[in-house]
C-alpha positions in Angstrom: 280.9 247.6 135.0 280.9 251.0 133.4 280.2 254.2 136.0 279.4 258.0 135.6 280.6 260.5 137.7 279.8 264.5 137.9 283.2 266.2 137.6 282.9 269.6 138.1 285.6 272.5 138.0 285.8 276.5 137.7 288.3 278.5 135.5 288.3 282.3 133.8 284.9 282.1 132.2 283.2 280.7 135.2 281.9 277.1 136.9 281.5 274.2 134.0 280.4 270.6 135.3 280.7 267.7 133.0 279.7 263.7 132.9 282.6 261.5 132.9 282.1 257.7 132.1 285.1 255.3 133.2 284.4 251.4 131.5 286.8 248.6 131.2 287.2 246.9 127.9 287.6 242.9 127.5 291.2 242.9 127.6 291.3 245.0 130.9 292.3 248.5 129.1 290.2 251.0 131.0 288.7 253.8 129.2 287.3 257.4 130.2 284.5 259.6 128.1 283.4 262.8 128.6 280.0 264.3 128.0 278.0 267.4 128.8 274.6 265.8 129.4 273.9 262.9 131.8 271.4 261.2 129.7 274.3 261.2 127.0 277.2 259.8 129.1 274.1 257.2 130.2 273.2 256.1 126.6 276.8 255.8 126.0 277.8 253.7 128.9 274.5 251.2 127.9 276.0 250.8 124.4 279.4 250.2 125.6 278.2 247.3 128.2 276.6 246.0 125.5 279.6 245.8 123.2 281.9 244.3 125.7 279.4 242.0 126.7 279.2 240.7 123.1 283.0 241.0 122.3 282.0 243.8 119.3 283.8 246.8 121.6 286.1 248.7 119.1 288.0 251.7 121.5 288.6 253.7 118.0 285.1 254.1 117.0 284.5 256.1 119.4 286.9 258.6 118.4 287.3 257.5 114.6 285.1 259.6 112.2 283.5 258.6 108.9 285.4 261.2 107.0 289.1 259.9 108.7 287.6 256.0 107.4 286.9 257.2 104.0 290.6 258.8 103.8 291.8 255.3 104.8 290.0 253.5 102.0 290.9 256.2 99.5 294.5 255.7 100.2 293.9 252.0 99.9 292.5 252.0 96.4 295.0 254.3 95.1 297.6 251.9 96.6 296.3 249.1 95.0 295.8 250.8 91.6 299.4 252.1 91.6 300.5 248.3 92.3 299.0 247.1 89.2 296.3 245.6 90.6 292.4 245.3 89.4 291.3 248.8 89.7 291.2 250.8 87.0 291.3 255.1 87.3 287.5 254.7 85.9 286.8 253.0 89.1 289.1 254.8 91.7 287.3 257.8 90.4 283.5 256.9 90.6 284.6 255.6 94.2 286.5 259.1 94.8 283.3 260.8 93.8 281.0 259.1 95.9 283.2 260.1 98.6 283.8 263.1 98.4 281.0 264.7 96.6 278.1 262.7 98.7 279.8 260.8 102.0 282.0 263.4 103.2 281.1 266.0 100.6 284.5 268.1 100.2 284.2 272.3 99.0 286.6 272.0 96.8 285.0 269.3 94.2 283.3 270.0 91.6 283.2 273.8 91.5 282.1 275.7 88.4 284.6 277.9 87.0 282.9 280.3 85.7 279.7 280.7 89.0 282.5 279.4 92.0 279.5 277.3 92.6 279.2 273.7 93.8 277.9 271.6 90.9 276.9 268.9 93.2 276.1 270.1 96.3 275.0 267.5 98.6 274.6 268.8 102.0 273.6 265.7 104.3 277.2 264.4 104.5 278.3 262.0 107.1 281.6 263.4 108.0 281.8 264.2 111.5 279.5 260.7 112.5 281.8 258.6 114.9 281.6 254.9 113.6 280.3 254.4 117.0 277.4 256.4 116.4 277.4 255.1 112.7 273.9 252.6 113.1 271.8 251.1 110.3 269.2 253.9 111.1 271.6 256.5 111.0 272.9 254.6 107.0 269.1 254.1 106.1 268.7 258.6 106.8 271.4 259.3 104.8 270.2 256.7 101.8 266.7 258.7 102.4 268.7 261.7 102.1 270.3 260.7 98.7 267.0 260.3 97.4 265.0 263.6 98.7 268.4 265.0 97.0 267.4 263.6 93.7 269.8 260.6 93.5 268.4 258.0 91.2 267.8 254.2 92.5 271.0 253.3 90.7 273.3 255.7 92.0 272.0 255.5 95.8 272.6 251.7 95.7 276.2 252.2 93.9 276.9 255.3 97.0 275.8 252.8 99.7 278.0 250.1 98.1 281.1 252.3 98.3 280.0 253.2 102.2 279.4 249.3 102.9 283.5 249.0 101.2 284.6 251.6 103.1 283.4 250.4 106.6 284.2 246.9 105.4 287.4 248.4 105.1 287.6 249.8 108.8 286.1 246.6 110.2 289.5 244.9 108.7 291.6 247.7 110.2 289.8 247.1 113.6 288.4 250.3 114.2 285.0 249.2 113.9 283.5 245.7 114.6 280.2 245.9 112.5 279.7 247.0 109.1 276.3 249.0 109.4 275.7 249.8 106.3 276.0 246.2 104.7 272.0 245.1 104.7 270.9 248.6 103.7 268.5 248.4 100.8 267.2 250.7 98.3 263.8 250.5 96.7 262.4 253.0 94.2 258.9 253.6 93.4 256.5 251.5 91.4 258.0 252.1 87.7 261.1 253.8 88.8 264.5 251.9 88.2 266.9 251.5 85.4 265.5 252.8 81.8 265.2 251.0 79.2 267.5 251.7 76.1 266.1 253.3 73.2 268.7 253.0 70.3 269.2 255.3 67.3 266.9 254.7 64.4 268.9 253.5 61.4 267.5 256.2 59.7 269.2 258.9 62.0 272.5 256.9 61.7 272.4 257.1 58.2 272.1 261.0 58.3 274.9 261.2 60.6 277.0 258.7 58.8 276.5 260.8 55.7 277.0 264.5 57.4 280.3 262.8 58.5 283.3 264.4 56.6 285.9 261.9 55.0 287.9 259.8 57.7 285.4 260.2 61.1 282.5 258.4 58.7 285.2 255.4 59.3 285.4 255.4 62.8 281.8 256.1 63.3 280.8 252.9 61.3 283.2 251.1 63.0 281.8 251.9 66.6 277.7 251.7 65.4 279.2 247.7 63.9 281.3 246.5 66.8 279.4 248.0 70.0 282.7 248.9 71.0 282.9 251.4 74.2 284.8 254.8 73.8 287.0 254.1 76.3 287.8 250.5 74.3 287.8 252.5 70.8 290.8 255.0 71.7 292.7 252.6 73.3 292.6 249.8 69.9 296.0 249.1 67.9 296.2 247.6 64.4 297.4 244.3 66.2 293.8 244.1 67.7 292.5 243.8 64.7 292.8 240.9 62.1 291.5 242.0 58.7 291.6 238.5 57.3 289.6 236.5 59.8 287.1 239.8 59.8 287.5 239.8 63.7 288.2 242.5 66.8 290.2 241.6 70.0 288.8 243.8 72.5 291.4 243.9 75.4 292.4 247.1 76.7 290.9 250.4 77.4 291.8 254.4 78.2 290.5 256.4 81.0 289.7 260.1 80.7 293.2 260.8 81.9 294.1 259.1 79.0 296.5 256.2 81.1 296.0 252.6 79.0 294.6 249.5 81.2 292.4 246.6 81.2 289.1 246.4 80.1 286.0 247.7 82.4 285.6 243.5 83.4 286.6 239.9 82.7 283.8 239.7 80.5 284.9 243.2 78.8 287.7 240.8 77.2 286.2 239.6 74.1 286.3 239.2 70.2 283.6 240.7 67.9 283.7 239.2 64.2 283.5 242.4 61.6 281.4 242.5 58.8 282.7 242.7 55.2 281.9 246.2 54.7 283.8 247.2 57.9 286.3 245.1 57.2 287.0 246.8 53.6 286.5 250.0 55.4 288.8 249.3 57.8 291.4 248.1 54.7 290.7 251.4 53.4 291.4 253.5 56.5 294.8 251.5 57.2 296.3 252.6 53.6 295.7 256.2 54.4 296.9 256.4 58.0 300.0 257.8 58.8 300.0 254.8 62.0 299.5 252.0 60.4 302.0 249.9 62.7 300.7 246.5 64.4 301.4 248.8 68.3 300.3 251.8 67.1 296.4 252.8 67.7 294.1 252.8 65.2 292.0 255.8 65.5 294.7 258.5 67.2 295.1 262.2 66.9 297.4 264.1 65.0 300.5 263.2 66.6 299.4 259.5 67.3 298.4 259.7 70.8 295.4 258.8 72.7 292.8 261.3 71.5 290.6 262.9 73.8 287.0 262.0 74.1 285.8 265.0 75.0 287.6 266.9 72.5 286.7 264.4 70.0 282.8 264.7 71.1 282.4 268.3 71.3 284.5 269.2 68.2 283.6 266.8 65.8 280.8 264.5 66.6 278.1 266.7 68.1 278.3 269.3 64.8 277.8 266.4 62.8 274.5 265.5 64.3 273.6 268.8 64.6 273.9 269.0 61.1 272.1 265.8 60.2 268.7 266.5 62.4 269.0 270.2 60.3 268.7 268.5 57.5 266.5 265.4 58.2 264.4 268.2 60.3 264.5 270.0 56.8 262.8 267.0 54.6 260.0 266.8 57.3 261.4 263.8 59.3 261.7 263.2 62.8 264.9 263.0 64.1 266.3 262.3 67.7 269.2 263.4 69.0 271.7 261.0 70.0 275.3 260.5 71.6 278.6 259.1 71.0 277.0 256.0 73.2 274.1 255.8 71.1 276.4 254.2 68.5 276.9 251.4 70.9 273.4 250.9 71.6 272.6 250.8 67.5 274.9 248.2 67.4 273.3 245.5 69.9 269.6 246.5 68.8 271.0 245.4 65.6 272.3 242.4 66.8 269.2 241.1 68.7 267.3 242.2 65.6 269.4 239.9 63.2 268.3 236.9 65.6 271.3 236.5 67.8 270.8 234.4 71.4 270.7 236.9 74.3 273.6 234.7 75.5 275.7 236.1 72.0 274.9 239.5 72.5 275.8 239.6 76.2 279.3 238.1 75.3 279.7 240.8 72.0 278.5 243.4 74.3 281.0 242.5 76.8 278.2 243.2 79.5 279.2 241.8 83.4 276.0 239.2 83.3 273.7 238.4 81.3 270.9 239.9 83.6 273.2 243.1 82.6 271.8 242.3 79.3 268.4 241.5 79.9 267.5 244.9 81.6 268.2 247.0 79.2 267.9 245.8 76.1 265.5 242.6 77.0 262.2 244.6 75.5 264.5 244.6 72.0 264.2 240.7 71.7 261.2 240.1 69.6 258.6 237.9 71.3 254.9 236.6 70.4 251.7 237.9 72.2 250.6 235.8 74.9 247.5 234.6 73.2 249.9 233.6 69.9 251.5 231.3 71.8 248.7 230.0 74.1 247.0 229.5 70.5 250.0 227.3 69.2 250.3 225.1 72.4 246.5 224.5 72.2 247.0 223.5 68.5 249.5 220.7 69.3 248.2 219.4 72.3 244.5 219.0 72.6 243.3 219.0 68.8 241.2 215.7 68.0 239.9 215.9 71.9 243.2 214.5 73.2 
């Protein structure tokens, strides 16, 4: 049985009293809090009995803070990148950044240059919670919190999935017996979730294509025929390519550090047949390369490196489709502005629009699942009104009063 005692003592700045609770854990260790309120040491000591009761008592949560956890599993992921293993430095960052930016916000991320401002600011961290004190209310406040912040539906569930690993990973370490945040959920409002994808008109790729200067018209048809994902594009070499079967090997990929790995998934390995215009532009491109070796890449920079996508974005392809909306925004036509990704999404709305199964596209898409699929681009498949096809069913099943 846990007790409480008033200890009380006097010292330089005058008489203090305090509230000290002695318990005994399973295994016999005893165990002594301190608190400064009765009804504190008296909340604690319920929770405790309850814990050794069930066998869930962990004596480092009590003393173990969220930040210190989050530290562990940061060091964890790194390890297991650095070993080779299946993490990418994509993925250790977006975990680093829900980390540090929104779970145990640090000051130093993310500060502009220029204003020594926090660009993301979030300031309803859980650093200092105990993983004692760490509940399912206290994980379904700070999902709240994420979303009065302006956190999308998407994000919060990916923030709360990084929380869940990270006390997943304490529970393994023993410093906390229950993962609270496991069965949090997140629910948007009515018409609030993922958006779906609006691709480039092939209008607006034509303009761009032709407001392209010499060799980037190349690489920009390449990316608007295969689907193929920056990351994938910088990191492709010649011997990905076979010109003669018409066909791309889509196996690796580079992060923004520019350090080669694997593709974003399994299902990011894949082959994407070439039509015979890319193929001949591809045949073209290859002459006039200086790296035209099976290893070396096939769009590189100057020197043959990995090029930046940044520097490749803001210094070549945004002035080109600034320059194309000028000039279709000149003629009197509508033009939408559109990103490097847009390319990507031209190329399966094309796909689906030249009849291929949802299955196909999924697969050339290189998309996790096919429900992956589905949610975005699922309103591109064409379909016929529901009275078209009640109308055809009638037809061949009750016509002569059968």
């Amino acid at each position: 049985m846990a007790t409480i005692r008033k200890r009380k003592w006097t010292n330089k700045s005058g008489a203090h009293e305090a509230w000290v609770l002695n318990y005994m854990d399973a295994s016999g260790q005893r165990h002594r809090e301190q608190f400064d309120k009765k009804r504190d040491a008296e909340s604690r000591r319920v929770e405790v009995e309850g814990q050794v009761r069930s066998g869930t008592y962990r004596p480092d949560a009590a003393t173990t803070t969220v930040q210190k956890a989050c530290e562990n599993f940061d060091k964890y992921m790194t390890d297991r990148k650095d070993r080779g293993e299946k993490v990418t430095e994509e993925y250790l960052q977006n975990i680093q950044g829900h980390l540090w930016n929104y779970i145990a916000p640090k000051a130093d991320r993310h500060v502009d240059r220029k204003t020594g401002k926090k660009i993301i600011d979030f300031p309803h961290g859980i650093n200092d919670e105990k993983l004692a004190q760490l509940t399912p209310k206290r994980c379904g406040k700070f999902r709240d919190d994420l979303r009065e912040f302006g956190c999308s539906v998407p994000t919060t569930r990916q923030i709360l999935g990084t929380l869940s690993r990270v006390l997943q990973h304490a529970v393994a370490d023993d410093l906390v017996a229950v993962n609270a945040a496991a069965k949090i959920r997140v629910v948007g409002k009515r018409n609030e979730g993922s958006k779906k994808i609006k691709p480039p008109s092939k209008e607006a790729l034509a303009a761009v294509i032709k407001a392209a200067e010499g060799d980037f018209q190349t690489k920009i048809i390449f990316a608007a025929a295969t689907g193929i994902r920056a990351s994938e594009l910088h990191a492709l070499r010649w011997r990905h390519i076979d010109l003669k079967a018409g066909v791309v090997t889509i196996e690796t990929r580079v992060s923004r550090k520019l350090n080669e790995g694997t593709t974003k998934s399994e299902a990011g390995l894949r082959e994407v047949p070439l039509g015979a215009v890319v193929v001949n532009a591809m045949k073209a491109w290859k002459l006039k390369t200086t790296f035209k070796g099976d290893d070396h890449l096939v769009f590189p920079n100057s020197k043959g490196n990995f090029e930046s996508h940044t520097n490749m974005r803001k210094r070549v392809f945004d002035p080109i489709v600034e320059r194309a909306g000028e000039k279709m925004k000149a003629s009197g036509k509508k033009f939408v502005r559109f990103g490097w990704h847009g390319l990507r999404h031209f190329a399966i709305s094309t796909w689906i629009e030249a009849g291929l199964q949802p299955k196909t596209v999924q697969t050339f898409a290189g998309h996790s699942s096919l429900a992956v699929t589905m949610d975005r681009y699922g309103h591109l498949f064409p379909s016929e009104s529901h009275r078209n096809a009640m109308n055809r069913i009638a037809s061949s099943l009750f016509t002569n009063g059968a």
